[in-house]
N, C-alpha and C positions, 0 to 999 in steps of 0.2 A: 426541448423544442428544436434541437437541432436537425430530427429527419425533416419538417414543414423548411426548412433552405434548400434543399435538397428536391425538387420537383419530378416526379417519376409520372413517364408517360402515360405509362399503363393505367396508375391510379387515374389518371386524370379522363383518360377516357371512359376507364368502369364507371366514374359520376354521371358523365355524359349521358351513358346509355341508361344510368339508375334515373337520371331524369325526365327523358325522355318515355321511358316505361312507363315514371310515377305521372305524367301530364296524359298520356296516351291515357292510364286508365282511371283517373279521373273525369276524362270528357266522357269512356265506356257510360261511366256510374251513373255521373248527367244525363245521358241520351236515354239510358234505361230510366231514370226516374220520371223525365220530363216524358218520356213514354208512358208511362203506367199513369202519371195524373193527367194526360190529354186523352188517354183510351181506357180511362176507368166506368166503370159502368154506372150509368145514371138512377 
């Protein structure tokens, strides 16, 4: 466990962006779903 003392920027911003990606497409998936049950056909 001694690379986790050792903090690298880089790593730290690929999360950033990894999380920001995984939230951005997450609300995609929401908007699509909550689309299709508000304009599904009667």
């Amino acid at each position: 466990m001694a690379q986790d003392d050792r903090k690298d920027p880089h790593d730290e911003r690929q999360m950033w962006w990894w999380l920001a990606y995984f939230l951005f497409g997450i609300h995609i998936v929401a908007f699509v779903m909550i689309y299709a049950v508000t304009h599904a056909p009667k």
